[in-house]
C-alpha positions in Angstrom: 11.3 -11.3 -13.1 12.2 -10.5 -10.0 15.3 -8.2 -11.2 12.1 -5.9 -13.7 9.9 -5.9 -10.6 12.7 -4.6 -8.7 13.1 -1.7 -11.4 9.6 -1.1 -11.3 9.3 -0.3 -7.6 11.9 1.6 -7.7 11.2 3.9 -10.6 7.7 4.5 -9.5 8.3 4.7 -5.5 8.5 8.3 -5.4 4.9 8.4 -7.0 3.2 6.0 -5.0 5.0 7.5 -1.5 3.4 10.7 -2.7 0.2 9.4 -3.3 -0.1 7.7 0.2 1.3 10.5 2.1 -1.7 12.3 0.0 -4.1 10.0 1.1 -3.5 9.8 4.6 -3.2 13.4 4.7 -6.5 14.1 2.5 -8.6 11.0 4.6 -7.9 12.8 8.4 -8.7 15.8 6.7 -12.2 14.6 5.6 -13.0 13.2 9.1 -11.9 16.5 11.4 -13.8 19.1 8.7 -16.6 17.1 7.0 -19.4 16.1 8.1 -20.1 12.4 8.3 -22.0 11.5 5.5 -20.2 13.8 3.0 -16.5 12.3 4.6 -17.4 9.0 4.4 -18.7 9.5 0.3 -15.7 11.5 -0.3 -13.4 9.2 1.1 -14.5 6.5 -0.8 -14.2 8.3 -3.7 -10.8 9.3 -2.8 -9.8 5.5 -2.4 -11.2 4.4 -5.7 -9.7 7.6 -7.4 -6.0 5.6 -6.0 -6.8 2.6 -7.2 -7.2 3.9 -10.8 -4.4 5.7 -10.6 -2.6 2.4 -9.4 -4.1 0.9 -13.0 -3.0 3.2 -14.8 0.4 3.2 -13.5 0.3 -1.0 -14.2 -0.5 -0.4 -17.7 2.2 2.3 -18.1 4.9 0.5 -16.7 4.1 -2.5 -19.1 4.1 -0.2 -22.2 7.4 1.2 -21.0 8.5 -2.1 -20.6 8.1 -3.8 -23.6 8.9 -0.4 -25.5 12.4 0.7 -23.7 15.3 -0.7 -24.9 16.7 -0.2 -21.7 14.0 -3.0 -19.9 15.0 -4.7 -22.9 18.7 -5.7 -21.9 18.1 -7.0 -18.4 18.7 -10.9 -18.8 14.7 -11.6 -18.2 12.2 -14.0 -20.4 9.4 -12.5 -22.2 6.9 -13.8 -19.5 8.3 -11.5 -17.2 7.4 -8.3 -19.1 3.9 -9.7 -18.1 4.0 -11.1 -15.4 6.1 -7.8 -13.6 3.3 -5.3 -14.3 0.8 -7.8 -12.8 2.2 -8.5 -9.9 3.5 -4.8 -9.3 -0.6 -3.8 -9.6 -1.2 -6.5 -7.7 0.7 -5.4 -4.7 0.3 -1.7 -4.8 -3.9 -2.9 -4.9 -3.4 -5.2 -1.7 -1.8 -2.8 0.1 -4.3 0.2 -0.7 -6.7 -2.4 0.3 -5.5 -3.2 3.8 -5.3 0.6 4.2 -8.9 0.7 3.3 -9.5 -2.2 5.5 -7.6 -0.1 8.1 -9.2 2.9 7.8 -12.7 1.4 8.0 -12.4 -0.6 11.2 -10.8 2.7 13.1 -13.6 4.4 11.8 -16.2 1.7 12.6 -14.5 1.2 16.4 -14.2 4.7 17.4 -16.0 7.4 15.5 -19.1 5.0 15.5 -18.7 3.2 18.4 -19.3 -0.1 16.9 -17.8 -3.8 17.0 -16.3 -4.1 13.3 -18.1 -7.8 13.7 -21.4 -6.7 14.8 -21.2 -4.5 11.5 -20.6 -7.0 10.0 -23.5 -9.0 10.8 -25.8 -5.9 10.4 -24.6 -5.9 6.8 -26.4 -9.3 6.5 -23.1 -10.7 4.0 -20.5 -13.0 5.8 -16.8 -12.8 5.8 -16.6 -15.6 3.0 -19.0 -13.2 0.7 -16.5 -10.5 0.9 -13.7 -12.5 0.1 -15.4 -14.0 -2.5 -16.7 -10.6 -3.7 -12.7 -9.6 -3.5 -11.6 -13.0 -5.4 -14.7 -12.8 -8.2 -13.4 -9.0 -8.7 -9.9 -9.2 -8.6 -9.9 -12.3 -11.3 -12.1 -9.8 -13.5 -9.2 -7.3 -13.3 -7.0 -9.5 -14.2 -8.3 -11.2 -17.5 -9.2 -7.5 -18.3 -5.3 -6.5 -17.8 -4.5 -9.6 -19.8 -6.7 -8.1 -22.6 -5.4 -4.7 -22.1 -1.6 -6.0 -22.3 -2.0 -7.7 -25.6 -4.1 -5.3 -27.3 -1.4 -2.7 -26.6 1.6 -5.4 -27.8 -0.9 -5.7 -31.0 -0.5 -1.5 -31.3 3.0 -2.2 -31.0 3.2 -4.0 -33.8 2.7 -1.3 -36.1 5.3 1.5 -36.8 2.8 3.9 -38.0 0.3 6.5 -36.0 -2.4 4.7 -36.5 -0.5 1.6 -33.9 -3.1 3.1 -30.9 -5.9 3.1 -32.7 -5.3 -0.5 -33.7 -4.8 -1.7 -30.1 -8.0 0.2 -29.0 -10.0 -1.6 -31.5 -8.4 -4.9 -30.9 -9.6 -4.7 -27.3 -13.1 -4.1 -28.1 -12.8 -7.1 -30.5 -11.6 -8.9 -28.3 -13.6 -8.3 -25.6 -16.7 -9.4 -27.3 -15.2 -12.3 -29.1 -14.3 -13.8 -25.8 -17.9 -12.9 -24.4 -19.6 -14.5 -27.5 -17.6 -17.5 -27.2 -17.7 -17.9 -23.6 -21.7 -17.2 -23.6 -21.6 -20.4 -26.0 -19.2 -22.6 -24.1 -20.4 -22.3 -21.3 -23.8 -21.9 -19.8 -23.6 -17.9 -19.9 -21.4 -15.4 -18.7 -22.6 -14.4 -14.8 -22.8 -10.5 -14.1 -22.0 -8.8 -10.6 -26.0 -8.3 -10.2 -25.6 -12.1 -9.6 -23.0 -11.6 -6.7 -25.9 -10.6 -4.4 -29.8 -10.7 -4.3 -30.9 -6.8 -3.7 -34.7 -6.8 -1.9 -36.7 -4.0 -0.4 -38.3 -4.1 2.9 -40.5 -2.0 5.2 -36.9 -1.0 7.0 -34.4 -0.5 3.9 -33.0 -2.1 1.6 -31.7 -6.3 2.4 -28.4 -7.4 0.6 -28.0 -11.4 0.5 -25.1 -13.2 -0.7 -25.6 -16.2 -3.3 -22.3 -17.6 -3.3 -22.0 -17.2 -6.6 -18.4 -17.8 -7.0 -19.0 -21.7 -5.8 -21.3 -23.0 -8.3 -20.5 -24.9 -11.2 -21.6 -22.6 -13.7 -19.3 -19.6 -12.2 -16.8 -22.8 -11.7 -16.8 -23.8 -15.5 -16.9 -20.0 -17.0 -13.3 -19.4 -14.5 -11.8 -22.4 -16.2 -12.9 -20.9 -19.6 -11.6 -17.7 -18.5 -8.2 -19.2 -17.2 -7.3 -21.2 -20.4 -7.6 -18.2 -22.6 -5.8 -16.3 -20.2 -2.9 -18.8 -20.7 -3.6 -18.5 -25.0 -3.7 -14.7 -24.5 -0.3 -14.2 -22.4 1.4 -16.6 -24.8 0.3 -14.5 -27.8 1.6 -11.4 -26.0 4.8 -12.9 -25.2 5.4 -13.9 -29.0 4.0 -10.4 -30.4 6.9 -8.3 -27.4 9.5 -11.1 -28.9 9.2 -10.7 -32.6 7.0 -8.0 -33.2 6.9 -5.1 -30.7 9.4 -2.2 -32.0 11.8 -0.5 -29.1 
């Protein structure tokens, strides 16, 4: 795995040392010529914008590497072809987050003025809440990618032009199968509204954390989540080694 990861970084290095270099460059920009408000909501957007480019670039590089017959002769298991993408989206997105992390506590300390922890505070969330917040939502991505990886192993499949079309309808079946079932397993299916309690006061708007992530129900709908994870991967490994045509 460690030999297709290796390939991966370095066919897509030049792209994502463009991208940064674009970043930085686009993100200074913002904060000498914009004004503050329209910086900080373009900046944002220009971070998100990166990290779906960064998803798309995951799903690519696992459609090129169960389809190349070139990935295809490297002495690697099937698993690998899974597990590579994953962990090559998985580190591009923690590293675009500790640039975003970066970013906002120079911001915070010297623009503003402010301690990042007293900002913290004024937020009324916790450190714990935004890790959770970043562990709830990067588990979501990655059952998603899951999804996306076998419904694209299921287009595959098929030699004829209608392959995408299959794959796009798989993952919508899929999608609400799982949802369906997990809504009857378990005791429902918790949304992000759930993450945090939004109430209105005389002076703005309060945001409360619920620590949803630590009760039981979130608890027994990650282990639902994880075992068909572990069914799902095992289908896509068996679909790349008998079924997918280089």
């Amino acid at each position: 795995m460690i030999t297709l990861l290796k390939y991966d970084f370095r066919r897509n290095w030049n792209t994502l040392l463009a991208g940064l270099v674009i970043l930085i460059i686009a993100q200074v920009g913002l904060s000498l010529f914009m004004s503050e408000v329209t910086g900080v909501v373009i900046g944002i957007m220009g971070y998100v914008g990166v990290g779906v480019a960064i998803y798309v670039k995951m799903i690519k590089t696992y459609t090129s590497n169960i389809r190349s017959y070139n990935r295809r002769l490297l002495p690697v298991t099937g698993l690998s072809h899974v597990l590579s993408p994953l962990i090559f989206g998985a580190l591009c997105g923690l590293g675009l987050v500790i640039i975003f992390a970066t970013h906002a506590y120079i911001y915070i300390s010297m623009k503003l003025r402010m301690n990042m922890a007293s900002n913290i505070d004024l937020s009324g969330l916790h450190v714990s809440d935004y890790i959770s917040l970043l562990l709830f939502s990067a588990w979501v991505m990655v059952f998603m990618t899951v999804i996306i990886f076998l419904s694209i192993s299921i287009a595959g499949s098929f030699r004829w032009r209608t392959g995408p079309w299959i794959g796009i309808v798989a993952f919508f079946v899929l999608v609400n199968l799982l949802g369906w079932l997990e809504n009857i397993i378990t005791t429902g299916r918790f949304s992000p509204n759930e993450l945090f309690r939004y109430t209105e006061e005389s002076t703005g708007i309060a945001i409360t954390a619920n620590g949803v992530l630590w009760s039981d129900g979130m608890w027994g709908s990650i282990v639902f989540e994880v075992i068909v994870a572990v069914i799902l991967v095992w289908a896509t490994i068996y679909l790349n080694n008998k079924k997918v045509e280089v």
